[in-house]
C-alpha positions in Angstrom: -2.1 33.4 2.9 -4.5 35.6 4.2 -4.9 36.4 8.4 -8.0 37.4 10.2 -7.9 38.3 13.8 -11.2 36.6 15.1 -10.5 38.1 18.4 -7.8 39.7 20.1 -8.9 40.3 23.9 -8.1 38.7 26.6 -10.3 36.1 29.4 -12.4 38.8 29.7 -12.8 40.4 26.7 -13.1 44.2 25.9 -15.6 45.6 27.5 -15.3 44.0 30.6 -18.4 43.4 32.3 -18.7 46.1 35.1 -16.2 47.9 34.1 -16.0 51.9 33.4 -13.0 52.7 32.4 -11.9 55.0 29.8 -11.2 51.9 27.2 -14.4 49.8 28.1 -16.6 53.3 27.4 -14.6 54.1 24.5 -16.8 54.0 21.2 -14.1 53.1 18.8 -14.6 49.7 17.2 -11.1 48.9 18.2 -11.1 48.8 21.3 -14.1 46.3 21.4 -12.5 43.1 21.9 -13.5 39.1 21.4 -11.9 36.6 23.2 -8.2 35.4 21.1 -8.8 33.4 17.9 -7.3 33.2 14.4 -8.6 32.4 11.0 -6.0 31.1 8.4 -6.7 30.8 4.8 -3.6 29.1 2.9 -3.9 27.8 -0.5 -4.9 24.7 0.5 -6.2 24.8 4.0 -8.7 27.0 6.1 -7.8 27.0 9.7 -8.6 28.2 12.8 -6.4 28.6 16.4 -8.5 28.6 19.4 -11.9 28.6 19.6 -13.3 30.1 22.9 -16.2 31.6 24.1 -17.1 34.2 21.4 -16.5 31.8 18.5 -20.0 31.7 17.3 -20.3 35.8 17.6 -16.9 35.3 15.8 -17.7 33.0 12.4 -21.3 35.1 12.1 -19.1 38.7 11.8 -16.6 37.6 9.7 -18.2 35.2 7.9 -16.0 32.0 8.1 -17.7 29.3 5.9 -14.9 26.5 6.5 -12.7 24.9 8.9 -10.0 22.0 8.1 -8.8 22.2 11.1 -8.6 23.4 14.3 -5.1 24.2 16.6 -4.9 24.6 20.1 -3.0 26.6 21.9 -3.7 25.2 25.6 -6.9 24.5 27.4 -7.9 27.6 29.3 -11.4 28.8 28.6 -10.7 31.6 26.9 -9.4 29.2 24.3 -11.3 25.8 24.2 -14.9 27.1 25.4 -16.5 27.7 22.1 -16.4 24.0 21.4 -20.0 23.0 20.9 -20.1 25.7 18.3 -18.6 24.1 15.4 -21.8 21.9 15.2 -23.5 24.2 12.5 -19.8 23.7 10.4 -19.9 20.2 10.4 -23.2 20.0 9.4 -22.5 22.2 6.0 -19.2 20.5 5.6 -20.8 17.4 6.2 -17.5 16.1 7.6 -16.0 15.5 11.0 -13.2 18.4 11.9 -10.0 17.5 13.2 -8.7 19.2 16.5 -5.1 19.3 17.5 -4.0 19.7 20.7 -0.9 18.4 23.0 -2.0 14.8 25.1 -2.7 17.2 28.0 -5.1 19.5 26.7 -6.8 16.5 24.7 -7.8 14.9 27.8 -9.0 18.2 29.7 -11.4 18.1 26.5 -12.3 14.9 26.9 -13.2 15.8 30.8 -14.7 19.1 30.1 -16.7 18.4 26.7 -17.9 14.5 28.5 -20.9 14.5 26.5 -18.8 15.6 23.0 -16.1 12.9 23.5 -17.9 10.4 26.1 -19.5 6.7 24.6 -23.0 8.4 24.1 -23.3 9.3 21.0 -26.8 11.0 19.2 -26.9 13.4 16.6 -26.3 17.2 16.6 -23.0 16.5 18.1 -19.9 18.2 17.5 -18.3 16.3 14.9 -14.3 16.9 16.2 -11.3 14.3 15.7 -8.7 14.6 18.1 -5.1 14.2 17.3 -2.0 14.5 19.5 0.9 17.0 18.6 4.0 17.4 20.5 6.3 20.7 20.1 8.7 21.3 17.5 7.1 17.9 15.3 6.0 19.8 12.6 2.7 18.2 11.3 1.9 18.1 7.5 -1.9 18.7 6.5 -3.4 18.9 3.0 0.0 20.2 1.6 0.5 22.9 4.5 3.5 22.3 7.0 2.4 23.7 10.9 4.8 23.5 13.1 4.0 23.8 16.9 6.4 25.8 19.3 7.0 25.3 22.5 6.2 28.5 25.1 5.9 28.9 28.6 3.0 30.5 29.9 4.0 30.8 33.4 2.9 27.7 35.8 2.5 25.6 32.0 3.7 24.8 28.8 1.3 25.9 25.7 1.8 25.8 21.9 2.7 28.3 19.3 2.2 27.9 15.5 4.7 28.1 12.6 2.9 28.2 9.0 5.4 29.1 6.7 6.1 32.4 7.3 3.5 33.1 10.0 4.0 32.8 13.2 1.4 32.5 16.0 2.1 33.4 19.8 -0.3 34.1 22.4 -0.5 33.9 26.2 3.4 33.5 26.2 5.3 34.8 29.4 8.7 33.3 28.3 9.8 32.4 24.6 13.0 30.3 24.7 16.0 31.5 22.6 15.9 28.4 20.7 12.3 29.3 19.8 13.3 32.8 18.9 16.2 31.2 16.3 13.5 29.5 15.0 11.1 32.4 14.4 13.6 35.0 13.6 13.4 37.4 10.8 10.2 35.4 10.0 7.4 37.3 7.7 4.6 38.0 10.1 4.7 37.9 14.3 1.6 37.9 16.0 2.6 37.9 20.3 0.8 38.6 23.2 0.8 41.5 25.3 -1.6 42.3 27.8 -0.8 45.1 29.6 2.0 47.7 30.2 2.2 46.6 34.1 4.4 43.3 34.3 2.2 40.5 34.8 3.3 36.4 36.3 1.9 34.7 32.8 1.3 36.7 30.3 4.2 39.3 28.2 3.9 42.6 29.5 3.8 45.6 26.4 8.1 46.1 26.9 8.6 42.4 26.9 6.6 41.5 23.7 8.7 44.4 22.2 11.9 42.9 23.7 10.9 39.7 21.7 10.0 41.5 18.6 13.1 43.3 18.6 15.2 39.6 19.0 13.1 38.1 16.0 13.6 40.7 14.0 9.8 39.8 11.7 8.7 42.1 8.8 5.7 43.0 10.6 4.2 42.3 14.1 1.1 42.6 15.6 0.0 42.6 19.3 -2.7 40.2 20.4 -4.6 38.9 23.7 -5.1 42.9 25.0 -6.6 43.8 28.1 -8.0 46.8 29.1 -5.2 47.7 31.4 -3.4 48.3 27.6 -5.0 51.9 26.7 -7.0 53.0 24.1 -6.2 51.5 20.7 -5.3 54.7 18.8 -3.2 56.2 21.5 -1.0 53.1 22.2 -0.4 52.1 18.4 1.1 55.9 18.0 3.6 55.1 20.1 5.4 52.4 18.1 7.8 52.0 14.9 5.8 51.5 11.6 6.1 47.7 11.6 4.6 46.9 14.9 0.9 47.3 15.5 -1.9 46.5 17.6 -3.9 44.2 16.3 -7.5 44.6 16.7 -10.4 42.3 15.7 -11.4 41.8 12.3 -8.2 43.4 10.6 -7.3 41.1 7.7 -3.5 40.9 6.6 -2.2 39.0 3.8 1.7 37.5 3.4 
């Protein structure tokens, strides 16, 4: 299985528009920042988890020629709003992609992308199949297990992904114990943490280490980064050999 971190900023990316601090001037690559996706490639399958605003910036840069399927996490912008471009996909796969998604976040799609999902149809559409998943069902596709966890990202519930042993987390605030047994001492953790300061929905830097710690994963990686983190070199010296910052366009394999 091989990872690549499409993007691993948060709603506002890194830079942030208007912004001057220290990590928005910086010139390292790593601390430029697209909005959170992931591109999987099993044996089997290529998928992709969220697909927000910078998608199409995203598939050009790294490439991405295929997608079997796509996850979703929840249905903030940051994570649905690159919908419309998967068009030039389905038109070389010649194929319709299936999306899947909890009920909820299915029909704010429906509402948000009217003319994608509405009874108009005309060509150059996005070609997307919705399916409904529910936490903790694990879903077989094309000889891959995924199975979606349930976290709590403050005021709502939102999905994180189990494929063998990768697992998936971002935007969590709270990550149950019973999630944690399931997790634990898995291969690869990706979580969320935005910032040092302690924030209502997202995992603060100590608290995604907290988790880290209880799971127990061979290797982990920070995702869905602010600005408010620090510069990428300075913060990843400060932590043990397995854990890392991830930053976009880093490939890892399991």
């Amino acid at each position: 299985m091989k990872i690549t971190f499409l993007g691993t900023g948060t709603s506002q990316g890194i830079p942030v528009i208007n912004c001057t601090c220290p990590v928005c001037n910086s010139t390292d690559p790593k601390d430029k920042r697209l909005r959170c996706s992931v591109w999987i490639q099993t044996d089997h399958n290529s998928f992709v988890i969220d697909i927000g605003p910078d998608f199409r910036q995203q598939v050009l840069r790294s490439h991405l020629d295929r997608v079997d399927a796509l996850f979703i996490t929840h249905e903030h912008a940051d994570h649905t709003a690159g919908m419309d471009d998967i068009r030039p996909i389905n038109f070389s796969m010649k194929q319709k992609i299936p999306l899947f998604a909890e009920s909820r976040v299915i029909e704010d799609l429906k509402k948000r992308f009217y003319y994608i999902f509405g009874d108009i149809d005309y060509p150059g559409l996005p070609q997307i199949e919705l399916n409904q998943i529910e936490s903790d069902t694990p879903l077989l596709f094309r000889d891959d297990v995924i199975i979606p966890l349930r976290i709590s990202h403050g005021a709502i519930d939102i999905l994180g992904f189990k494929i063998s042993g990768f697992v998936y987390i971002t935007d969590a605030k709270i990550i149950s114990d019973k999630v944690i047994d399931e997790i634990r001492n898995c291969e690869v953790l990706v979580i969320n943490a935005l910032r040092k300061k302690e924030h209502h929905s997202h995992l603060s830097l100590s608290q995604a280490l907290e988790i880290i710690a209880k799971v127990n994963p061979g290797r982990a990686y920070l995702t869905h980064i602010s600005h408010q983190m620090g510069k990428h070199e300075e913060v990843e010296q400060t932590f043990e050999k397995n854990i890392h910052l991830a930053y976009d366009e880093l490939s890892i394999s399991l």
